[in-house]
C-alpha positions in Angstrom: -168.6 -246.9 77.0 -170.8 -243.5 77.5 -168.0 -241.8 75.8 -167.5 -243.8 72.9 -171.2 -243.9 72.3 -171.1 -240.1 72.8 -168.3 -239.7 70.3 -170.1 -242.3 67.9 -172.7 -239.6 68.0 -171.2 -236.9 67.1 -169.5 -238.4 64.0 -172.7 -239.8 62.8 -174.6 -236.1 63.5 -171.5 -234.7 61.4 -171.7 -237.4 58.5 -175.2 -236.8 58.3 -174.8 -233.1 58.3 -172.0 -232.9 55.6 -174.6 -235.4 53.9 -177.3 -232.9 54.1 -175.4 -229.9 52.6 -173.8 -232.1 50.2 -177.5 -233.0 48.5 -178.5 -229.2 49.2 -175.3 -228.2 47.2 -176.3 -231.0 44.3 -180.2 -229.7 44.5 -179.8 -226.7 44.9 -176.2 -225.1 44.1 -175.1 -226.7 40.9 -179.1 -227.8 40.2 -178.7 -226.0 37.1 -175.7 -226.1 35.5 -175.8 -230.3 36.1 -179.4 -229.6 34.5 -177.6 -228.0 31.5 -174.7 -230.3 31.2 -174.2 -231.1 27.8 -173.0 -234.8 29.0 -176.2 -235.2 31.5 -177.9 -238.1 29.7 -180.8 -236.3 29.6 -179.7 -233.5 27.6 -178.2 -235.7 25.1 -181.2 -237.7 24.9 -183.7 -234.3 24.1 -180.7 -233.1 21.4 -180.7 -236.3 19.5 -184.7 -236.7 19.8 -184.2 -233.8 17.0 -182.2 -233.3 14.2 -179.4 -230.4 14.3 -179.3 -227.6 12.1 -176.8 -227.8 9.0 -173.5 -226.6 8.2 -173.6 -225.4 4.9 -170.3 -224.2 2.8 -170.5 -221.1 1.3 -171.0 -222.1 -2.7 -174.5 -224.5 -0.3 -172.4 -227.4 -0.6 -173.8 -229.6 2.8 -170.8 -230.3 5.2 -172.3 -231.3 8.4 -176.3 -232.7 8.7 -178.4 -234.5 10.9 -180.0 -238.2 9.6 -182.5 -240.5 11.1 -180.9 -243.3 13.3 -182.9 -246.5 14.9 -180.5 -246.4 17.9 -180.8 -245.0 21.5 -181.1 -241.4 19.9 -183.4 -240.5 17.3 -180.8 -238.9 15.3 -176.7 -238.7 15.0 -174.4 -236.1 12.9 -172.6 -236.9 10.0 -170.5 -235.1 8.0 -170.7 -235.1 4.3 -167.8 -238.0 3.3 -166.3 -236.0 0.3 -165.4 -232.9 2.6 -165.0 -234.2 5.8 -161.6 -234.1 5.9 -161.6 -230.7 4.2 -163.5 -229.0 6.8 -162.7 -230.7 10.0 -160.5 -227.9 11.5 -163.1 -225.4 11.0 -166.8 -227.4 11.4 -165.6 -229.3 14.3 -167.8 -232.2 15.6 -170.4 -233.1 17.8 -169.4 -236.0 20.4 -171.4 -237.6 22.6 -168.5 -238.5 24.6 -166.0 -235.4 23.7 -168.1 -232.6 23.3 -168.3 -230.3 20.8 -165.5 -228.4 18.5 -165.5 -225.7 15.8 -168.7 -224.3 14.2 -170.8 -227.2 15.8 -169.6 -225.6 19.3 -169.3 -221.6 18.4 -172.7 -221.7 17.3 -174.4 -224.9 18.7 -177.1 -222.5 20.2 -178.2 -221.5 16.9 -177.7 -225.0 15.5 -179.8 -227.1 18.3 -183.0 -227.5 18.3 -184.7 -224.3 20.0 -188.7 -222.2 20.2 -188.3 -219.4 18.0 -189.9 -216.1 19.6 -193.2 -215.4 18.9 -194.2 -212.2 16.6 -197.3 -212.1 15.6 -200.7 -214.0 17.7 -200.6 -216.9 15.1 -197.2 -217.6 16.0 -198.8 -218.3 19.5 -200.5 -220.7 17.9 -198.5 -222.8 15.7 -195.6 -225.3 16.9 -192.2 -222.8 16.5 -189.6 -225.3 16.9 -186.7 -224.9 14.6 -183.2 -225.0 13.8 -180.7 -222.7 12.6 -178.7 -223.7 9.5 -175.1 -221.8 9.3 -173.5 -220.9 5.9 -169.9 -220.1 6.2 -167.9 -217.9 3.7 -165.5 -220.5 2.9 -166.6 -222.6 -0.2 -165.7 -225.9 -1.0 -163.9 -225.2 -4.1 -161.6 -222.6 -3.1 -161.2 -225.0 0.0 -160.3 -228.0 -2.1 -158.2 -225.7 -4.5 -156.2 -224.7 -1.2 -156.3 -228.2 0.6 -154.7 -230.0 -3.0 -151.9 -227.1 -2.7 -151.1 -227.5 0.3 -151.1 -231.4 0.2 -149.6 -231.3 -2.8 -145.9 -229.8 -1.0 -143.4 -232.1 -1.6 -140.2 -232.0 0.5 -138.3 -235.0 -0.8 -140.9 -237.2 -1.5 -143.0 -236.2 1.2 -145.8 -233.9 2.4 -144.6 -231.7 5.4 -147.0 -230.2 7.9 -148.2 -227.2 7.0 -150.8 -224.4 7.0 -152.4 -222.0 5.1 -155.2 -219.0 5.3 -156.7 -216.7 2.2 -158.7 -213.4 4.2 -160.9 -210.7 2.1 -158.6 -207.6 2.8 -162.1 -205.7 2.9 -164.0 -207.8 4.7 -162.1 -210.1 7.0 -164.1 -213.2 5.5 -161.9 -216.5 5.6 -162.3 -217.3 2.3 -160.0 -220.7 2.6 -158.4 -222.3 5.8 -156.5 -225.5 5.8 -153.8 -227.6 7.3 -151.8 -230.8 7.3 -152.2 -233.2 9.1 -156.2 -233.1 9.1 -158.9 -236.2 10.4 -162.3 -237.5 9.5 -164.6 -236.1 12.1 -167.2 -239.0 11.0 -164.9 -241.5 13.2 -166.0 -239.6 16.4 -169.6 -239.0 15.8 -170.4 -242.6 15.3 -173.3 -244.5 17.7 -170.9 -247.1 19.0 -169.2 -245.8 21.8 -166.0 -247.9 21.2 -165.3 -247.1 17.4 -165.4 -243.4 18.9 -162.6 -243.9 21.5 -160.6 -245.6 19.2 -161.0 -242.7 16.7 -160.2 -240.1 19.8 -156.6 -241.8 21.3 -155.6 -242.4 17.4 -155.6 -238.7 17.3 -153.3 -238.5 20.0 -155.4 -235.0 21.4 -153.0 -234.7 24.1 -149.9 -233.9 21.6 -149.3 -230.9 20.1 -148.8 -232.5 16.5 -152.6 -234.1 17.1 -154.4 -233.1 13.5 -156.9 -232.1 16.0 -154.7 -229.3 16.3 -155.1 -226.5 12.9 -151.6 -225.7 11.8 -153.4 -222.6 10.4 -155.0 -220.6 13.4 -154.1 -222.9 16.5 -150.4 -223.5 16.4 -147.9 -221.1 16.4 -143.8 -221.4 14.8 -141.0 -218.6 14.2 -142.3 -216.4 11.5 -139.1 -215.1 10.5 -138.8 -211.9 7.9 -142.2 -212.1 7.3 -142.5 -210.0 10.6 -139.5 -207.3 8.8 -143.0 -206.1 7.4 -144.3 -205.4 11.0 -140.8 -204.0 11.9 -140.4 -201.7 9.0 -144.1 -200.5 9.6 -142.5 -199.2 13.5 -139.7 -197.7 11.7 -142.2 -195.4 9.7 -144.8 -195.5 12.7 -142.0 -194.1 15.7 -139.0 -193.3 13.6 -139.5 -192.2 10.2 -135.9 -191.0 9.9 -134.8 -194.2 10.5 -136.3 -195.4 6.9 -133.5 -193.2 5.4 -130.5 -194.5 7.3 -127.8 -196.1 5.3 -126.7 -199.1 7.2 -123.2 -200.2 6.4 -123.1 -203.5 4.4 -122.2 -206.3 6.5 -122.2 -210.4 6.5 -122.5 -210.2 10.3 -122.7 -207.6 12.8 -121.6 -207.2 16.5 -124.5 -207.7 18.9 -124.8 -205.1 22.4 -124.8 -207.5 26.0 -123.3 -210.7 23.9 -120.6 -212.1 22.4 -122.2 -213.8 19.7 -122.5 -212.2 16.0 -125.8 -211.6 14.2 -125.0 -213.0 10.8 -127.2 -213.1 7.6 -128.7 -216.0 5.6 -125.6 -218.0 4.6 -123.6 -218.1 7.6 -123.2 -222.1 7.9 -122.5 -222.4 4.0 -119.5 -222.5 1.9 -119.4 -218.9 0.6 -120.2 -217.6 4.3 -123.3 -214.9 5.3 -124.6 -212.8 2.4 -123.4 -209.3 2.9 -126.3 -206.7 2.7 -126.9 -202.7 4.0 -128.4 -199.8 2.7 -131.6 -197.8 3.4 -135.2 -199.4 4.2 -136.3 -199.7 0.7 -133.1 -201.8 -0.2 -133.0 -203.9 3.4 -136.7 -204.9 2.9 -136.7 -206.4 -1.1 -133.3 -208.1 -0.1 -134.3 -209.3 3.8 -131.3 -208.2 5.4 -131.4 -209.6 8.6 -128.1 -207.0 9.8 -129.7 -204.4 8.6 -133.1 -205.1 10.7 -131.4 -205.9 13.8 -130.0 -202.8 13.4 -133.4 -201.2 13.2 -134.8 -203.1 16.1 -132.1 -201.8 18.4 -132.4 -198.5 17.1 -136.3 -198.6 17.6 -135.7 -199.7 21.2 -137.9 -202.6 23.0 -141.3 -200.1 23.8 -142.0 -199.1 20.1 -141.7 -202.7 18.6 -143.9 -204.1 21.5 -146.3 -201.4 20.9 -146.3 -202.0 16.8 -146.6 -205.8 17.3 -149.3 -205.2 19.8 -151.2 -202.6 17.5 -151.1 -205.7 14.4 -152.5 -208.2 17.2 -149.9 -210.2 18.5 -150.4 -210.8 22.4 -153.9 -210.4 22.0 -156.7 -213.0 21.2 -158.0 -213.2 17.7 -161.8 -212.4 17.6 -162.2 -215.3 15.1 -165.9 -217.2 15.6 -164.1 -220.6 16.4 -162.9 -221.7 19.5 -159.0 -222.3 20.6 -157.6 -219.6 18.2 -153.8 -219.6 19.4 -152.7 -216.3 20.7 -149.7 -215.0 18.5 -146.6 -213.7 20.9 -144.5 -211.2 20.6 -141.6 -210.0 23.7 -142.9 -207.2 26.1 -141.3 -205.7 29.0 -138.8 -204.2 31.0 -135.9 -207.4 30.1 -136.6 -207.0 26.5 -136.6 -203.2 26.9 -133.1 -203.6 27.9 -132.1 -206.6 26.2 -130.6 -205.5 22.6 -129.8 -209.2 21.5 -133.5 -209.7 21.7 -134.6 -206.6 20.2 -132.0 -207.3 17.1 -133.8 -211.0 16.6 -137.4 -210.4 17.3 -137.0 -207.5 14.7 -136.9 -210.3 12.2 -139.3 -212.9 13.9 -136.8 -214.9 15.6 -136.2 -215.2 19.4 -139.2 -215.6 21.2 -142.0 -214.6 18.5 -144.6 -216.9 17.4 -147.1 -216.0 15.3 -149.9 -218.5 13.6 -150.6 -218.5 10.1 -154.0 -216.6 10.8 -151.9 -213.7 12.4 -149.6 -213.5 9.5 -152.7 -213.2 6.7 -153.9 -210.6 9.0 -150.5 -208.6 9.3 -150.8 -208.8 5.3 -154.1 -208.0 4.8 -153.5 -204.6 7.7 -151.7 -203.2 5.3 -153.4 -204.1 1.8 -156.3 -202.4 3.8 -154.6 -199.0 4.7 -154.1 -200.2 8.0 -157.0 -201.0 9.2 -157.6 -204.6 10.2 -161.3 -206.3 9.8 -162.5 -208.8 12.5 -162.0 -212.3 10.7 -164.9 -214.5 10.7 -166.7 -217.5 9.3 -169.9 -217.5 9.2 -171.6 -215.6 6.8 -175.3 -216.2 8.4 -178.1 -218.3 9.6 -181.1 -219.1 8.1 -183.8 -221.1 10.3 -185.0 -224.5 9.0 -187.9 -222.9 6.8 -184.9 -220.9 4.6 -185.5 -217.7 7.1 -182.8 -215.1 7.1 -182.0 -215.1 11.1 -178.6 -213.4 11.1 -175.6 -212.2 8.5 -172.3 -211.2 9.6 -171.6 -207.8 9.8 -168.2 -206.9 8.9 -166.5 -204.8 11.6 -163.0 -203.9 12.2 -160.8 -205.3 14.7 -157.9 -202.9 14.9 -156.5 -200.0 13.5 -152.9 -201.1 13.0 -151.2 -198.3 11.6 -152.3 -195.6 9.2 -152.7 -194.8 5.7 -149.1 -193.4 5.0 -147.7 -196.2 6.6 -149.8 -199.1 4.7 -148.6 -197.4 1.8 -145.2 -197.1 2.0 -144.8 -200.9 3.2 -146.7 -201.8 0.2 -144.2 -200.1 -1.9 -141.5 -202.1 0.3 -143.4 -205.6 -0.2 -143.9 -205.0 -4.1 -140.2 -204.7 -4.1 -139.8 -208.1 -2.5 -141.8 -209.5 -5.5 -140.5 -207.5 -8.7 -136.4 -207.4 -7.1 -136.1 -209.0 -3.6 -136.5 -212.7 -2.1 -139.6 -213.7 -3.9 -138.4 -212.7 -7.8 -138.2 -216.2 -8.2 -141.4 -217.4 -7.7 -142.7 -215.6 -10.7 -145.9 -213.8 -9.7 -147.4 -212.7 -13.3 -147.2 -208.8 -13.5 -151.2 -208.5 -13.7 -151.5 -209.6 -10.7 -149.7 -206.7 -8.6 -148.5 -208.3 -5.8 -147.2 -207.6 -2.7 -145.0 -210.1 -0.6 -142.9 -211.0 2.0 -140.4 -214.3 2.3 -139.5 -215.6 5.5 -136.9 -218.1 6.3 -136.9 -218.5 10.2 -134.3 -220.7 12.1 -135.6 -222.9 14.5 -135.2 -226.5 15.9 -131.6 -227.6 18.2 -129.1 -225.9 17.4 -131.0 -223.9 14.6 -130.8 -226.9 12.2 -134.7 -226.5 10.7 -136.4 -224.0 9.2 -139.8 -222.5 8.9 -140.2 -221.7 5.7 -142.9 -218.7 5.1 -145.0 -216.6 2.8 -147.4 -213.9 3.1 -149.0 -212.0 0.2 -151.8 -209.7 -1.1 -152.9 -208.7 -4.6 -153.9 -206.5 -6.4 -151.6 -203.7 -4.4 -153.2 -200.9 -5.8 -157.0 -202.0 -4.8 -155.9 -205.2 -2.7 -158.9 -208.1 -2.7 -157.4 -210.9 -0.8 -154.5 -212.1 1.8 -152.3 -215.2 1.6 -150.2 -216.7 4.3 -148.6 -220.1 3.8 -146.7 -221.6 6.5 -144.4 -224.3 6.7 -142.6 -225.5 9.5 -139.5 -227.7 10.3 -137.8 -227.9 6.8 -134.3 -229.1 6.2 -131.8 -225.7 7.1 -131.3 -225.2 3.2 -134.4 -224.7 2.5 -135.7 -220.9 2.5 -139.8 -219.2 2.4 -139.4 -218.7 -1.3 -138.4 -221.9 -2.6 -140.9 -223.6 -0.2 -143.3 -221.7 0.4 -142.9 -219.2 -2.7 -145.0 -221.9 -5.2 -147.8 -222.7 -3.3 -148.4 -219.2 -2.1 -148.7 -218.1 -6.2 -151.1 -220.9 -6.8 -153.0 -220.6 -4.0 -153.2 -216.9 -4.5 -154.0 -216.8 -8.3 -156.9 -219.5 -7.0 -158.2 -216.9 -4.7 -157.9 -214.0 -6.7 -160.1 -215.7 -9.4 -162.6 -216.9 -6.6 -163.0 -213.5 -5.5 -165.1 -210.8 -7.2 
């Protein structure tokens, strides 16, 4: 009996003592983070007690506000019902129960309400609360413009998902930045804690085709020959000669290390793969994938990792906005010596993946001589007495290749427009542009397509970037007829949006 009161003992000294660290751990150890919690009651209760800054587009349209409540909190967000939906992807929203997405999260410090510092002895006298008010650089008519395009896609009778950015070349302001499918953000803002659940699982967040999910700078696909552009920039970049090479004109080409062909646009068809060759500035107008197979072997695995690498694949995008998807592109020693791979992912097929973001930026690398700006948007922050806090300074992000080289591809992706893959989507002359088509195969057994775009204009002093993605089209369908119209008219919309 001694011993089992003995042993009783012990336990209870050791429950007591894993008691007593465990309170020192929640008092002490994690006192301030729990403290800090955006989901400690308290916390919510002191944010709501006061209204949140606004989000404002950039033509001062109102897209996310704070308004009076006679709830549990003293105030609740809204966002403005006629461009909600719009601006979901990019403003975010602020949930009591999920947290906080977007601009409402990227700059939530700025937004709450906070003490401004003291600069003068009567501002140690007077009450300094305030809030910050962000204006972004995306209005909401160029938005709308872009949102009706890309709605507007009809793919027998119905609206595919899709994406699609517009960047200032010079500045690396999102000017535009939409994608289908989209949500109403109101849903999960709203006081009663059911109608927000519902709102929540209807979204399906745990799926990858969730609209909580942009198409535009989240999600990735196959960009196809849009990424010749990045290819033929290596060939100028590492092997200049190789722009010069006449490659023999072929429907399909014998691959190194398989047994499979690499054929051209065509293959399943009728009339069998086109049959295409010739130097750079004839293989780039007319996409030939042989050709840039070719060149991707010839260039070798190191200098078209280090050229996709240089225009920010691999890397994370510096955009203000949370959960930016990181574009990929193959690196090391098995693609080194893996010539099927270098032959595909020389035309963005294999393993690449690039979003829609990362294409506009390849585009707009080159309109800008190379250089690419960090893309952003928000253009600044006034406090709630019209203030000037903050206003984005544009920086750049990454010196992708240089002048020589911007220039030449231009020359190569004005050729696309005025005798390659994009002739027939009739860009008006005026406008100067510079393009690139891109047709990727993807889904089983390569029976869908991702059908893509990217653009900039004017190419002799370029203003804006275009990239329009869609995914998962029928295996017929190709970048210019799909892509190729809403590109134009979101481009000429951007173009007359931009000074």
């Amino acid at each position: 009996m001694e011993r089992r009161i003995r042993r009783l003992g012990i336990v209870m000294i050791l429950c007591f003592a894993a008691l007593f660290v465990q309170l020192n751990i929640i008092q002490i150890a994690k006192a301030r983070s729990l403290a800090t919690d955006a989901k400690n009651p308290r916390i919510q209760a002191v944010n709501r007690s006061q209204a949140r800054g606004q989000i404002l587009a950039a033509d001062g349209v109102v897209l996310a506000s704070s308004i009076p409540t006679s709830g549990v909190y003293k105030f609740r967000r809204t966002y403005n019902p006629n461009t909600a939906v719009l601006f979901s992807q990019i403003v975010g929203f602020d949930s009591l129960i999920y947290g906080k997405t977007g601009i409402e999260a990227e700059y939530n410090n700025e937004l709450e309400s906070h003490t401004r510092p003291a600069t003068s002895l009567r501002d140690l006298l007077v009450d300094r609360t305030t809030t910050g008010n962000v204006a972004l650089t995306i209005s909401s008519g160029l938005q709308s413009q872009v949102a009706a395009i890309v709605d507007g896609i009809n793919v027998n009778g119905t609206a595919p998902q899709a994406g699609a950015v517009v960047v200032n070349v010079k500045t690396g302001a999102i000017e535009a930045m939409y994608s289908n499918p989209t949500y109403d953000p109101n849903p999960l803002v709203s006081p009663d804690p059911a109608v927000e659940k519902l709102a929540w699982f209807s979204l399906n967040p745990a799926s990858a085709q969730s609209p909580l999910v942009s198409r535009s700078y989240q999600y990735g696909f196959l960009p196809g020959s849009t990424f010749k552009t990045v290819t033929s920039a290596a060939v100028y970049d590492h092997q200049p000669a190789l722009a010069k090479l006449s490659i023999p004109a072929a429907g399909c080409i014998p691959l190194p290390q398989s047994d499979k062909p690499l054929c051209n646009y065509g293959s399943k068809g009728p009339n069998g793969p086109e049959v295409c060759g010739g130097v750079l500035a004839q293989t780039l107008p007319s996409s030939c994938d042989t050709a840039f197979g070719t060149l991707g072997m010839d260039l070798g695995g190191p200098a078209l990792s280090a050229e996709a690498q240089a225009f920010g694949f691999n890397q994370h995008l510096p955009i203000d906005l949370p959960g930016a998807g990181v574009s990929n592109f193959p690196v090391g020693p098995i693609f080194d010596h893996n010539k099927p791979a270098q032959a595909y992912s020389s035309f963005g097929q294999q393993d690449v993946v690039a979003t829609a973001l990362q294409m506009t930026l390849v585009a707009a690398g080159i309109a800008n001589r190379g250089v690419i700006m960090t893309p952003h948007v928000m253009r600044d922050i006034h406090d709630s007495a019209g203030n000037l806090l903050s206003t984005y300074q544009p920086h750049p992000w990454l010196t992708a290749t240089n002048p020589l080289t911007a220039a030449a591809v231009t020359t190569l992706m004005q050729a696309v427009v005025t005798n390659g893959t994009a002739t027939s989507v009739g860009f008006p002359a005026a406008w100067n542009v510079a393009a690139k088509t891109g047709t990727a195969e993807t889904g089983p057994n390569a029976t869908l397509t991702n059908d893509w775009m990217i653009a900039f204009a004017p190419a002799n002093d370029p203003k804006v970037a275009v990239a329009v993605a869609v995914p998962n089209q029928a295996s017929s369908s190709t970048g210019a007829d799909i892509s190729g119209p809403p590109t134009k008219a979101i481009l000429g919309a951007a173009l007359a949006a931009t000074p």
